[in-house]
Every structure is written in structure tokens, then in C-alpha cells.
C-alpha positions in Angstrom: 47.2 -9.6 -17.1 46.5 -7.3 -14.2 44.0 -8.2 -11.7 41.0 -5.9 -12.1 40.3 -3.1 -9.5 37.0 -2.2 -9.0 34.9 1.4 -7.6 32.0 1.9 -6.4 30.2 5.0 -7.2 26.7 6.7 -7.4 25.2 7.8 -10.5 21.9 8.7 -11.7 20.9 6.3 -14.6 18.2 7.4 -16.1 15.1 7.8 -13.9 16.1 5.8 -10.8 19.8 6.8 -8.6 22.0 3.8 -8.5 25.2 2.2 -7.1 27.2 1.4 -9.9 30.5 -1.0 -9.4 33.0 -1.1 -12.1 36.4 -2.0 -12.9 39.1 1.3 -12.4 40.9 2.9 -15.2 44.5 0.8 -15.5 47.0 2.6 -17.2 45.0 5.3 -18.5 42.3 2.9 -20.7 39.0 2.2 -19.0 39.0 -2.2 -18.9 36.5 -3.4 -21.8 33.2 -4.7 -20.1 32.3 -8.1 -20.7 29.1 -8.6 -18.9 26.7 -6.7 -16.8 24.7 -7.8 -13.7 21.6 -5.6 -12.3 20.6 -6.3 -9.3 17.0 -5.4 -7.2 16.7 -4.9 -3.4 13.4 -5.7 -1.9 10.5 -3.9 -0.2 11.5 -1.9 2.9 14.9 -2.2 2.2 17.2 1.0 1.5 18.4 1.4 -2.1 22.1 0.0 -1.2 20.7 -2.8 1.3 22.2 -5.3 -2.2 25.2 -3.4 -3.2 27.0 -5.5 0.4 27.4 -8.4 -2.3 29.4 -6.6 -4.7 32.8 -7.9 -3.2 31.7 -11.2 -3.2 30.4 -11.6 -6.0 33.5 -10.0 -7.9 35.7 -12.3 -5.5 34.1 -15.4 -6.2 33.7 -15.1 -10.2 37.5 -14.7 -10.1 37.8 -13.8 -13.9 39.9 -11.0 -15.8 37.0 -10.0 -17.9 35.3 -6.7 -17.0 31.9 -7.0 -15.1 29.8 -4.2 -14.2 27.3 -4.5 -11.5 24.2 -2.2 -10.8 22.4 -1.4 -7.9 19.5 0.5 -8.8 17.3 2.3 -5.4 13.0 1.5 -5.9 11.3 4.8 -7.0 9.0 5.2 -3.8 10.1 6.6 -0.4 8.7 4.9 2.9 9.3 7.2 5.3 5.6 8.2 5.9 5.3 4.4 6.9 8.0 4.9 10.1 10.8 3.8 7.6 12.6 6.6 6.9 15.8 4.6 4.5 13.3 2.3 3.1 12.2 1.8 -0.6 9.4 -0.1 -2.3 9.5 -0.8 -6.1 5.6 -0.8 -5.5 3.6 -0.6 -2.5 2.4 -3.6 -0.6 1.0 -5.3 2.2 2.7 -8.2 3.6 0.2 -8.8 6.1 -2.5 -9.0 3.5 -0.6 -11.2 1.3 0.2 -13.7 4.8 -3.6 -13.4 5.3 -4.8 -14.7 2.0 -2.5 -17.6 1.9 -3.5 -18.5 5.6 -7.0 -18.7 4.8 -6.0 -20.2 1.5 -7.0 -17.4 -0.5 -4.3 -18.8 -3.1 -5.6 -17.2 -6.4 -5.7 -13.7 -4.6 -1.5 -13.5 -4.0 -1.1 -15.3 -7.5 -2.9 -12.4 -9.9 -2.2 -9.8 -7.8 -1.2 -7.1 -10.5 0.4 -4.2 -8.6 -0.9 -0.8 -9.3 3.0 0.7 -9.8 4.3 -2.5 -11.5 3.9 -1.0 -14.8 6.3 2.4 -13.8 8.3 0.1 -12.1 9.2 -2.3 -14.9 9.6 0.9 -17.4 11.9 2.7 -15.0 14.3 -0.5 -14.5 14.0 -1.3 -18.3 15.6 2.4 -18.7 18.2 1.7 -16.5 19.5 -1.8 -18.0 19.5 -0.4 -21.3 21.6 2.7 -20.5 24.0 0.3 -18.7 24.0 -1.8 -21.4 24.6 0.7 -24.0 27.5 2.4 -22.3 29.2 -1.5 -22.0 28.3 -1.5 -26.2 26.5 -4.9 -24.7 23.0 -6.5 -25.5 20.5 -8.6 -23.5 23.0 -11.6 -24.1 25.4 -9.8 -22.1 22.9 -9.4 -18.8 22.4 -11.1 -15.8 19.2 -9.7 -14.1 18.6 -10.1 -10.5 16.5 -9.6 -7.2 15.4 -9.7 -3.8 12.2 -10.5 -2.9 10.2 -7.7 -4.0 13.0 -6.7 -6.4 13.2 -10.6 -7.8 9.4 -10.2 -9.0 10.1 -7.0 -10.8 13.3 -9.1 -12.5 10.1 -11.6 -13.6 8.5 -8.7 -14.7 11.3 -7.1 -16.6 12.2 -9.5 -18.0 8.9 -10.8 -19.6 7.3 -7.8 -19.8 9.8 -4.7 -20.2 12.9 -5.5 -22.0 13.0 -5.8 -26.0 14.6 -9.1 -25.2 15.4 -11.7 -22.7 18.0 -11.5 -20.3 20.7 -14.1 -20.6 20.7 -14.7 -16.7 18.1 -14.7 -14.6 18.5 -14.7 -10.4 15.6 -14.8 -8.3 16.1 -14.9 -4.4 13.1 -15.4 -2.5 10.5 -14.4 -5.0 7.0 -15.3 -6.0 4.6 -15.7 -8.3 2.3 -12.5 -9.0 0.4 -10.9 -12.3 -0.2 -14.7 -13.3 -2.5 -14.4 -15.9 0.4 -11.5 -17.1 3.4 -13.6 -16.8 1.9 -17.3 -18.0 1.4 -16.7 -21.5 5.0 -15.0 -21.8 6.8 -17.6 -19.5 8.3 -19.3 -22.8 10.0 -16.1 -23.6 12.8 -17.4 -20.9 13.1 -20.4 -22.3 16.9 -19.9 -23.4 17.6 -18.2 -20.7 19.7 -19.3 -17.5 17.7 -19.0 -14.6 18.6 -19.9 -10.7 16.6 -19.2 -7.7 16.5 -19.8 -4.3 13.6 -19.9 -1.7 14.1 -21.0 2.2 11.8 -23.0 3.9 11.4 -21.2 6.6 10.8 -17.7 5.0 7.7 -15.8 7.3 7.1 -13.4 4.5 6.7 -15.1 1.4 6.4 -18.7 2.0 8.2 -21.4 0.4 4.6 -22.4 -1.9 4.9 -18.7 -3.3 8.4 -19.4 -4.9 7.6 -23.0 -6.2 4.5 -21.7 -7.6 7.1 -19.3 -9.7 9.3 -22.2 -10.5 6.5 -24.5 -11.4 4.8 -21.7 -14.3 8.4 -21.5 -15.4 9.1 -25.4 -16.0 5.6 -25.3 -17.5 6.7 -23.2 -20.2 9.8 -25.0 -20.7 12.4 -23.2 -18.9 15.1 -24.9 -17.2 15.3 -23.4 -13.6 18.2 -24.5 -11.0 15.9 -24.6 -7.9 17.4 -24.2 -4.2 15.3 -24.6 -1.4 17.7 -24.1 2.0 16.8 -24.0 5.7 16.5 -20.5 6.7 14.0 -17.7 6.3 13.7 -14.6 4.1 17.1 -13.8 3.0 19.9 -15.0 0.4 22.1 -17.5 1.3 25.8 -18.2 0.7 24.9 -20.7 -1.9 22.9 -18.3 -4.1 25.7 -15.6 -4.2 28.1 -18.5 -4.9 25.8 -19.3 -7.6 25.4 -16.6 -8.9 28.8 -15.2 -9.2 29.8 -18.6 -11.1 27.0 -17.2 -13.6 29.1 -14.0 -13.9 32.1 -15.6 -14.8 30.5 -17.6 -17.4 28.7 -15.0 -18.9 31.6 -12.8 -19.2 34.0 -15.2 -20.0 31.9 -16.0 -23.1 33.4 -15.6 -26.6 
């Protein structure tokens, strides 16, 4: 069989503008797709600050069977706060959030329920079920990931928004927010894959606020493959290794 050739290319799916990478035409047929990864950038970041792991995710998961990947861009625009490429799934204050933890306002960072979370959630449910529907591909056919930001709105999505759990979960650098939301759905992942990674050095959302996640998670009986690594607020090597042996698997499935 032919190695697969992949394209990126910008679409609008939906209500939000994404990157979409996807396996070329060969031989005049489009290559059946066998699973489908989605994939959240974080606050502040532009809407293509994820789509850099394309190639090595495809790369790593090494497999014949289509995968499409999807890089969706946050609804809001921050370029009335001095960033002019940034995006924000909802909007935020870091500084606030470092604040409460520091004077161990722990409660406040863990129900903090976003006013935009719920148009947020809606508009990435509308995307992953147009992707999935032009794959002819369900839930069991998704990995859903994020940064940051983007990895709480995965949480959220995937409790809260779609009609049924994704069959991967990846959550880099996240933490735990809308508590008294997520904790009484928290079993819904319970079959589902889930992997997530959290540096102990991160400044912005401290190691606590992605073991608190991890911890509600185990709670409700979900198996999480937790990777704590020494270096700050970003995704390491190991995670996108990780994650693109996810991939394979979940397309390789029969």
C-alpha cells in the first residue's frame, strides 16, 4: 500500500474557521478515514499555534489508515487586549486565577464556571460532529484534545456537549474548573482513554490545578495515564509521542 500524503487546508466548519489536515486524493479516490483527532489551542494563542504538531503526530503514528486532524481557532479575538493574533475560547484572567491559589483561595479556581463556556462547548460540539460526519465516523472514532485553556473545553465537551463520549481523551496542561458541573458527569469517561500531562514547573496553572483534574477523574473511575515532567506551561515530546501512539490505535481498530 502507498504511504499516505497528507494537506493541510483551511475551512470553515461550522461556526468556528479551522485547519483541517487530511490524507490527499491517490489515484483519483479520496483515502477512507479511520479516525479523527480535534485538537484545542489555548488562551492567547493564535488559532494555528496547535496545527505545528500535525507532522509529528502523523510521523510518529506511522499507520496506513486515514487520520484526519482538526485545528479549530477560539471564537473571541484579543486584539483589544494588545494581542492582535490571539484567541480565547472564553475570557480569563490568569492573574486572578495565580492570585486565588496564592492566597489559597482553592474553591474559587475549582468552580469557576466561565461566562462563554456554554457557546464555547456548543460551537466545538458543531465542529466535531461535522468532522465526524463527513469521515461517516462516530464518537468511537475521536480523539479530543487541548492546550491549556483548550484542554478544559475538551473536559467540557466531552462531559457536557457531545451526545457521547469521546474514545480518546488528551489533556496538556489543564485544570480543573465548573467542578460542581463536571463531578457528577465524571463517570461518563469512564470507557474512555484518557492521557494528560502537567509540568511541574508550569507559572500559569500550577501543577495542583491538573492533579486536582486527574484526581475527580480517578474518583469517578476513569483510568487516566498521568505525566507530570520538569518544565513549565507547554507540551512536551512525551505527550505528542503519546498521543500519536493513541492515533494509531484508534485508527488501526477493526
Amino acid at each position: 500500500m502507498k504511504p499516505l500524503n497528507y494537506q493541510a487546508t483551511r475551512e470553515r466548519l461550522g461556526p468556528l474557521d479551522c485547519v483541517v489536515v487530511a490524507p490527499e486524493a491517490m489515484d483519483n479516490a479520496t483515502p477512507k478515514i479511520a479516525a479523527v483527532g480535534v485538537f484545542c489551542h489555548g488562551f492567547g494563542a493564535s488559532g494555528e499555534d496547535l496545527v505545528g504538531l500535525a507532522g509529528e503526530l502523523l510521523q510518529i503514528a506511522a499507520t496506513d489508515a486515514g487520520i484526519m486532524l482538526v485545528f479549530p481557532a477560539a471564537p473571541l479575538s484579543l486584539e483589544e487586549q494588545g494581542m492582535p493574533d490571539g484567541r480565547a475560547w472564553w475570557m480569563l484572567s490568569i492573574q486572578r486565577m495565580i492570585s486565588a491559589m496564592e492566597n489559597g483561595r482553592f474553591e474559587q479556581v475549582r468552580e469557576e464556571v466561565p461566562d462563554e463556556i456554554d457557546s464555547a462547548r456548543e460551537s466545538l460540539t458543531a465542529v466535531i460532529e461535522i468532522a465526524l460526519k463527513r469521515c461517516g465516523l462516530t464518537e468511537k472514532n475521536l480523539l479530543l484534545g487541548g492546550f491549556s485553556q483548550g484542554a478544559m473545553l475538551a473536559v467540557e465537551t466531552a462531559l457536557r456537549g457531545l451526545p457521547e463520549p469521546p474514545a480518546q481523551l488528551c489533556l496538556y496542561s489543564s485544570a480543573l474548573i465548573c467542578e460542581r458541573l463536571w463531578k457528577p458527569l465524571a463517570n461518563r469517561l469512564q470507557h474512555t482513554q484518557i492521557f494528560q500531562s502537567h509540568g511541574r514547573l508550569d507559572p500559569i496553572l500550577p501543577l495542583q490545578t491538573g492533579l486536582w483534574l486527574r484526581d475527580m477523574l480517578q474518583a469517578a473511575q476513569c483510568q487516566v495515564d498521568f505525566v507530570e515532567f520538569n518544565g513549565p506551561h507547554t507540551i512536551p515530546f512525551t505527550a505528542i509521542e503519546r498521543t500519536a501512539h493513541m492515533l494509531s490505535q484508534l485508527a488501526e481498530e477493526k
